[in-house]
Structure formats: structure tokens, C-alpha cells
C-alpha positions as CSV (number, residue, x, y, z in Angstrom):
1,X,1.0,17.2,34.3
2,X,0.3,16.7,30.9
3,X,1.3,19.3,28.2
4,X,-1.9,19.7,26.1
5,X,-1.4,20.8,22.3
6,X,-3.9,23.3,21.0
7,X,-7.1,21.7,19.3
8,X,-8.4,22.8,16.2
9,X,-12.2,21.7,17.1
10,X,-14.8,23.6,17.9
11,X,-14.8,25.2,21.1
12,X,-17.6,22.9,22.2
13,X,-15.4,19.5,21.2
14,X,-12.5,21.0,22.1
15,X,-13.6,21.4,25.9
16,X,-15.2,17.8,26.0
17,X,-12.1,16.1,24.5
18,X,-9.5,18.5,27.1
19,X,-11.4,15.9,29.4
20,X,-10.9,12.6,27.8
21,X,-6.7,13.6,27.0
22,X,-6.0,14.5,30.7
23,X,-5.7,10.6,31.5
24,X,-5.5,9.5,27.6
25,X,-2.4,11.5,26.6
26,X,-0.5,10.3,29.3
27,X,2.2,8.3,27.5
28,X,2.5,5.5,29.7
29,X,-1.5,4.7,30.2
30,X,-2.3,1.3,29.4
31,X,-2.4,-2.1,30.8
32,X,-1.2,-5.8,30.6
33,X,-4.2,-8.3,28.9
34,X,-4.1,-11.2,31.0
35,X,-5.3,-13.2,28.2
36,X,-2.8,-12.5,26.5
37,X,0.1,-11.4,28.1
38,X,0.2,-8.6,25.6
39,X,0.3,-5.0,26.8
40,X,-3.0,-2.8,25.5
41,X,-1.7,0.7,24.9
42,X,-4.9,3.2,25.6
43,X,-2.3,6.5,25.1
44,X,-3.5,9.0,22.5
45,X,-0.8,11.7,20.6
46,X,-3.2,15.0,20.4
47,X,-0.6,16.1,18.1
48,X,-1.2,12.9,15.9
49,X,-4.8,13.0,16.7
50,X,-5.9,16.6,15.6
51,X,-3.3,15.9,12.3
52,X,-5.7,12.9,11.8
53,X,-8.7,12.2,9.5
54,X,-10.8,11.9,12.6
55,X,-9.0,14.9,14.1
56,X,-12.1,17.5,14.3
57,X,-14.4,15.1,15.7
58,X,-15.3,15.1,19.4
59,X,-14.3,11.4,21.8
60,X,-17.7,10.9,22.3
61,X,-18.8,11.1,18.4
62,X,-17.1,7.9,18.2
63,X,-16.7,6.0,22.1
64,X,-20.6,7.0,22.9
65,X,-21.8,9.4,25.6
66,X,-21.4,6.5,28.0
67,X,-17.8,6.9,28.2
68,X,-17.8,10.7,30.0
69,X,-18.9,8.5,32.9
70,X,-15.5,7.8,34.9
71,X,-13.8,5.2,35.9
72,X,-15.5,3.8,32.3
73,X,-16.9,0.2,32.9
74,X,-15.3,-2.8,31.7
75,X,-18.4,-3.4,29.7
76,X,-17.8,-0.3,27.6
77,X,-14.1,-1.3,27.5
78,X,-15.0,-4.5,25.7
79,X,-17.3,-3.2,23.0
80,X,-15.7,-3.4,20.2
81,X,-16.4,-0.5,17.4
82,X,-17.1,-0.5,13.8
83,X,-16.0,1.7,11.2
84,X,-18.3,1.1,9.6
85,X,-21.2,2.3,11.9
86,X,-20.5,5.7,10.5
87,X,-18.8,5.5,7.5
88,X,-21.8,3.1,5.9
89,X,-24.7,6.0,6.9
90,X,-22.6,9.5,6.2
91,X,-23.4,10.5,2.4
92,X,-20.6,12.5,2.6
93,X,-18.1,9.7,2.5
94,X,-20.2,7.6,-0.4
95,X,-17.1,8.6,-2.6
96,X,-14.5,6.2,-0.7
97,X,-17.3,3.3,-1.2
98,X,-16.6,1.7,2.6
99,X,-19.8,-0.9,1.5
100,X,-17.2,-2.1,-1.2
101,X,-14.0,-2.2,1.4
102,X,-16.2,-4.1,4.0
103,X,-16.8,-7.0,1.4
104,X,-13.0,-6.5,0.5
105,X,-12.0,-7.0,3.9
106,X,-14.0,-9.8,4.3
107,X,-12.7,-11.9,1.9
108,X,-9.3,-11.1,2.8
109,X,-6.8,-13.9,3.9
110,X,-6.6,-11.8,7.7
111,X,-10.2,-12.4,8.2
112,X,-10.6,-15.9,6.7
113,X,-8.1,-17.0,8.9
114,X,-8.4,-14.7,12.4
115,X,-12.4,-14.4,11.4
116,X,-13.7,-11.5,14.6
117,X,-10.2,-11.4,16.0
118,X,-9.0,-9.1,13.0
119,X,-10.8,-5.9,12.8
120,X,-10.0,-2.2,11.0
121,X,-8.0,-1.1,14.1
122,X,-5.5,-4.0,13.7
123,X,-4.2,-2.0,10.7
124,X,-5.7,1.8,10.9
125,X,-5.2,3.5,14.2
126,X,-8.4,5.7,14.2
127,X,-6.6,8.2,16.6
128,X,-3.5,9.4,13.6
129,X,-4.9,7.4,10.3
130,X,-4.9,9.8,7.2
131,X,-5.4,8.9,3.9
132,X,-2.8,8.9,1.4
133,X,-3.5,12.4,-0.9
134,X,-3.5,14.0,2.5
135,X,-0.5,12.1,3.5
136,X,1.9,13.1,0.6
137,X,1.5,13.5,-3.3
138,X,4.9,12.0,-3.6
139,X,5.5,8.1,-3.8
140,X,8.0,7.1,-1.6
141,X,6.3,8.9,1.3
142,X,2.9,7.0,0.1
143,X,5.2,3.3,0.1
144,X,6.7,4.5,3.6
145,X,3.4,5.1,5.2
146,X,1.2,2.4,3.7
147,X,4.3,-0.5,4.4
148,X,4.7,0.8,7.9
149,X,0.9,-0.3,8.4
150,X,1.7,-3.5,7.4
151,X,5.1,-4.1,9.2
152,X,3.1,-2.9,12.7
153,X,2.1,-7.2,12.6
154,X,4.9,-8.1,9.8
155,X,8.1,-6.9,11.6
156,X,6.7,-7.8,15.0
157,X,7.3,-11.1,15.2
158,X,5.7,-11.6,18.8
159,X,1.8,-10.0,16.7
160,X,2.2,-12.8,14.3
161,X,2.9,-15.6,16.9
162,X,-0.1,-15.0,18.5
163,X,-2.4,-14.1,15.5
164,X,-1.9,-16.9,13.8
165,X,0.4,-19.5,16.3
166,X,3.1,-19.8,14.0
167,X,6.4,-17.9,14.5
168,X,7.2,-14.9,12.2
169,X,8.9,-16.2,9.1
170,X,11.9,-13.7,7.6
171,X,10.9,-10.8,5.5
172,X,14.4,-10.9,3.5
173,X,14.0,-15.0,3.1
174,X,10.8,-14.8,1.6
175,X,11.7,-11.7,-1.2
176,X,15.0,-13.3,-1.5
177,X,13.2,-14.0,-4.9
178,X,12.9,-10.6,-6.1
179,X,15.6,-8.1,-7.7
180,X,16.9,-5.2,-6.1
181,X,14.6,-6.1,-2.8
182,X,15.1,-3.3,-0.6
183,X,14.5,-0.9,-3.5
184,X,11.4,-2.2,-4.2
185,X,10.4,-2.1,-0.9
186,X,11.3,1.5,-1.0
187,X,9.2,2.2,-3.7
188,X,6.4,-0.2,-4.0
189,X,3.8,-0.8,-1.2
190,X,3.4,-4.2,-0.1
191,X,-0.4,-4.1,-1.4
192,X,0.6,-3.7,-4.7
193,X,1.7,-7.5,-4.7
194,X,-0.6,-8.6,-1.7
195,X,-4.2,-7.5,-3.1
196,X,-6.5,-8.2,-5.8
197,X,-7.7,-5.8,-8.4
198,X,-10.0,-3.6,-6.5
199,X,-12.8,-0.5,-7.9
200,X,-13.0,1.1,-4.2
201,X,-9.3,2.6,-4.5
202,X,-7.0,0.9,-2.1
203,X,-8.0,-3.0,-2.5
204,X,-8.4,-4.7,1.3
205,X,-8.6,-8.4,-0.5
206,X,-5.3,-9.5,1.3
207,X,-4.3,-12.7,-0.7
208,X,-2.5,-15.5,0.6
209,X,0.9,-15.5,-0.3
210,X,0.6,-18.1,-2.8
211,X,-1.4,-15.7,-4.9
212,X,1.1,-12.5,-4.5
213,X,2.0,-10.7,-7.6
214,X,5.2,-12.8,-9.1
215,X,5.4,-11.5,-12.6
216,X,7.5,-8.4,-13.3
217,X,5.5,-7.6,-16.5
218,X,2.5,-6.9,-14.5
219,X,4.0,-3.6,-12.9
220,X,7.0,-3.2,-15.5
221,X,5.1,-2.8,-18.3
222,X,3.2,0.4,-20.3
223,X,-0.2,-0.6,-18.6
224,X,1.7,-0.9,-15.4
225,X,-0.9,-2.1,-12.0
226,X,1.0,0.5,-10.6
227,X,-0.3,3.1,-12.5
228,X,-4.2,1.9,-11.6
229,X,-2.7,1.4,-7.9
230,X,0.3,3.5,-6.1
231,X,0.6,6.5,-8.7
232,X,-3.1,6.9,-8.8
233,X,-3.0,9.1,-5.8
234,X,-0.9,11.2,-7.3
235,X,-2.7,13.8,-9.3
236,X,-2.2,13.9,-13.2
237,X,-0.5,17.4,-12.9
238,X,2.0,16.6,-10.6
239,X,2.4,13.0,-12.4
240,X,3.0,14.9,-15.5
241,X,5.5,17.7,-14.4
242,X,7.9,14.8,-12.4
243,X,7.5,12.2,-14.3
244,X,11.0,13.1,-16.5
245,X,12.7,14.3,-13.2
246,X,11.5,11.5,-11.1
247,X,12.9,9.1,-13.6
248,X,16.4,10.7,-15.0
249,X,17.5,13.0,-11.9
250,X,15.5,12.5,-8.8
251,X,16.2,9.0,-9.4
252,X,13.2,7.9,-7.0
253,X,10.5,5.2,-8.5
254,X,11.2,4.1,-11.9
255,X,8.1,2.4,-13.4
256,X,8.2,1.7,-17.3
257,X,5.3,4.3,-18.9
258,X,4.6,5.8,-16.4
259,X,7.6,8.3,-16.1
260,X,6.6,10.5,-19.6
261,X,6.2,14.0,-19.2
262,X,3.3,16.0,-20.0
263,X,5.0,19.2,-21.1
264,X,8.1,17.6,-22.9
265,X,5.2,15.7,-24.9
266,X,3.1,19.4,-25.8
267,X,6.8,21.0,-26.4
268,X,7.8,18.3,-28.9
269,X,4.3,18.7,-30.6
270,X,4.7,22.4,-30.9
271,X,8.5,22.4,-32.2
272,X,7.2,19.5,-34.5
273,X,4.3,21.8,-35.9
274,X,6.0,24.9,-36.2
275,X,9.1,22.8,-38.3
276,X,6.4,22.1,-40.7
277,X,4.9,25.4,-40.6
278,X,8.2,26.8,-41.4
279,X,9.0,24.5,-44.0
280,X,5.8,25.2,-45.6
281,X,5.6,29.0,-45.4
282,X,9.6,28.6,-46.7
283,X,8.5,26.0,-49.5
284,X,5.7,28.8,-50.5
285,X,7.9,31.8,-50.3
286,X,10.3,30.8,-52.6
287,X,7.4,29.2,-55.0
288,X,6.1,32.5,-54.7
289,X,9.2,34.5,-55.9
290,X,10.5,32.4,-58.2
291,X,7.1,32.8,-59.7
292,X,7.3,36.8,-59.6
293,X,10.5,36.7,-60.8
294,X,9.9,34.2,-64.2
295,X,7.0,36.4,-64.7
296,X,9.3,39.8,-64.7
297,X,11.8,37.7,-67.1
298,X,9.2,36.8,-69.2
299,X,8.0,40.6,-69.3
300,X,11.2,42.3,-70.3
301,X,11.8,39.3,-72.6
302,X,8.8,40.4,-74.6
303,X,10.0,44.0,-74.6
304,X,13.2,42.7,-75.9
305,X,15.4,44.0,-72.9
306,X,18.0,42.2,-71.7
């Protein structure tokens, strides 16, 4: 018996996806591709699920109406969906610019080389995917989610071998060339050296490796790519009020300009201006008196008092 979480659909959706999770949140529901050899894991996490960008939206919205049928034909099990068969249509979601993604994604060195083989799901598992300002405003929860994507093929070795035929070469080998490697990794997502300038947010122009970001004056510099990349999720508020901590104390992501703080700057303003103020309401006070008072000298000079 499967324990079932509470949904936070409609009761409508709620009801019709109770139906699809008594089989699909069984843990061990899958089955081995004889293609393949690889094991196809059909188990969905409610938990994960209704915490999930897709989390409101009913099985069917998704999998068609054609799937309520049961056992589901292995027609419907080989059609393969596409994001963007909702996300191109839903005015609502113009904002993330999914048009621009696709054409990303498609010129990105996974699809050049795997072509129809490499799809959205190989990265972004539409049952728990969330986007990263609902993930976390902080960076190193950001870094750990986005590089976790990426090490689902990258620190599988068995996913690469049969993506692309050749075994998986080592991680620490090829960033042997970078300083401090496991800190960067700790703080940097792998796309920040692995895509091309994008406009649509989070580039999806994977670049071959020859073409990975080599040059530490690219992020380590005033008009850091990290600033138009990683910290750009994190709102200019937040930025502002831990930038100082994040840099001196927290001792988390340290990224050259980017680590000022918005309220030391204002605070330095202020105690500059009122310095001057003071000096110049000083400097006028004692013009002032020292007037006043050569003008009472003057007086009782004329009057021949002392």
C-alpha cells in the first residue's frame, strides 16, 4: 500500500491524479529497456511532484486523456512529449522566452551530436523541476541544484558510455587546470563555463569543451559573467544586503564587484554629506561671530571704551 501525500490541486485534479500515483508512486515501478540494457524508472515522488513547477497540474494535462485507459499501450509509452507543446502556446509563460531556449537547445553540442536522442527530460525531470528563484535566493543552493542536473549524465559514467560510445573521462583530470577546483565547483555552476552568452536567462547553447570559459578575467573581474549569469537570480535587495557578509564573514562565493553593499555605500554617502554640512555650518558659525564680535569692537572703539 502506498502512502499518498496530500495534494495541493484542485479537488477535481487531485482525484484524477490519486489514480495515476497508486501504480506511479510505487518506488520500485519500472522496467529494463531491452535496447538498451538500461533500466527506465516510471516512479513518481508526490512529495517532489506537488513541490514542483508542474505540481498543480493534473497527469492528463500533460500524458493526454489517452493514458486513463489501463494497462496504457506501448504506443502511448513511446510517444515522446515536448515541452514545448505547451510552453510555446501559454501567454502566460512568454516571459521565460521557451521560443529562444528551443533555438538554444538546438544548437547545443548535446543535440549536434545525440540529434532526437537528447531531449528536455534528459536534463529536467518534469515530475520535481523548479526553477531557480523558487529554488533558493542564495548561490550555493542555486550551484548545487543546477550542477546536480548536469552530473545526472557527467558523474554517471555508464549515461555517457552509451550517449555518446566513449567512456566517461575524469571530472578532477579535466579541471585539474583550474585553481581551488572543488571551490569553484561549490560555487559556480557548470553553465557558467559551458554556455554561450544567452538573452532568454539560463543559456541552453552547451559548447563543446574546447570552447569552455578558460579565462579568469571573464568572471573575476568588475563586469563579472557572473553577475549577467548566476547572481542574476538573486534579487537586487538581497544582493545588496549580503553582499559585505557573503564576502568578509559568510565566507561563501567571492566574485570581484559583485560583493559591494548597498547600504554601506548610502551610509558612507550620508556620513560623507553631513561631514561637509558640518564643516560648512561650523566654517559659517564662526564667520558669523567673529563678524558680530569685530563689529561690537569697532562700536565701543568709537565710543572710546575700552
Amino acid at each position: 500500500m502506498v502512502r499518498m501525500t496530500t495534494l495541493p490541486q484542485d479537488p477535481a485534479t487531485a482525484a484524477a491524479n490519486q489514480k495515476c500515483l497508486r501504480c506511479h508512486a510505487l518506488t520500485t515501478l519500472g522496467y529494463r529497456n531491452a535496447a538498451d540494457g538500461l533500466y527506465v524508472n516510471l516512479s513518481v515522488s508526490p512529495a517532489e511532484y506537488h513541490a514542483s513547477n508542474h505540481g498543480k497540474l493534473a497527469c492528463v494535462k500533460c500524458h493526454t486523456k489517452a493514458f486513463q485507459t489501463f494497462p496504457h499501450s506501448a504506443k502511448l509509452r513511446r510517444k515522446q512529449l515536448v515541452c514545448l507543446d505547451c510552453h510555446k502556446k501559454d501567454r502566460k509563460l512568454l516571459k521565460f522566452q521557451f521560443p529562444g531556449i528551443l533555438r538554444e537547445f538546438q544548437a547545443s553540442v548535446h543535440v549536434q551530436k545525440l540529434g532526437k536522442k537528447f531531449t528536455c527530460f534528459q536534463c529536467h525531470d518534469p515530475h520535481g523541476f523548479k526553477i531557480h528563484a523558487r529554488v533558493s535566493r542564495r548561490v550555493a543552493q542555486t550551484v548545487l541544484y543546477d550542477n546536480r542536473i548536469c552530473l545526472q549524465c557527467h558523474g554517471n559514467e555508464p549515461a555517457v558510455l552509451l550517449a555518446s560510445g566513449k567512456p566517461q573521462p575524469s571530472l578532477d583530470l579535466i579541471h585539474a587546470w583550474l585553481p581551488h577546483t572543488e571551490l569553484h565547483w561549490a560555487n559556480v555552476r557548470c553553465i557558467d563555463c559551458h554556455t554561450s552568452p544567452s538573452n532568454t536567462g539560463v543559456s541552453h547553447q552547451i559548447l563543446p569543451k574546447e570552447r569552455a570559459v578558460r579565462d579568469c578575467v571573464r568572471c573575476h573581474s568588475s563586469n563579472s559573467l557572473l553577475l549577467q549569469s548566476l547572481y542574476k537570480f538573486q534579487a537586487r535587495q538581497e544582493r545588496s544586503r549580503d553582499g559585505f557578509l557573503n564576502a568578509t564573514i559568510l565566507n561563501q562565493s567571492y566574485v570581484i564587484g559583485a560583493t559591494r553593499n548597498y547600504y554601506l555605500n548610502v551610509l558612507s554617502f550620508v556620513v560623507f554629506g553631513l561631514t561637509v554640512a558640518g564643516i560648512a555650518v561650523h566654517a559659517g558659525l564662526r564667520r558669523y561671530f567673529n563678524g558680530k564680535r569685530a563689529a561690537e569692537d569697532e562700536k565701543r572703539r568709537r565710543h572710546g571704551q575700552p
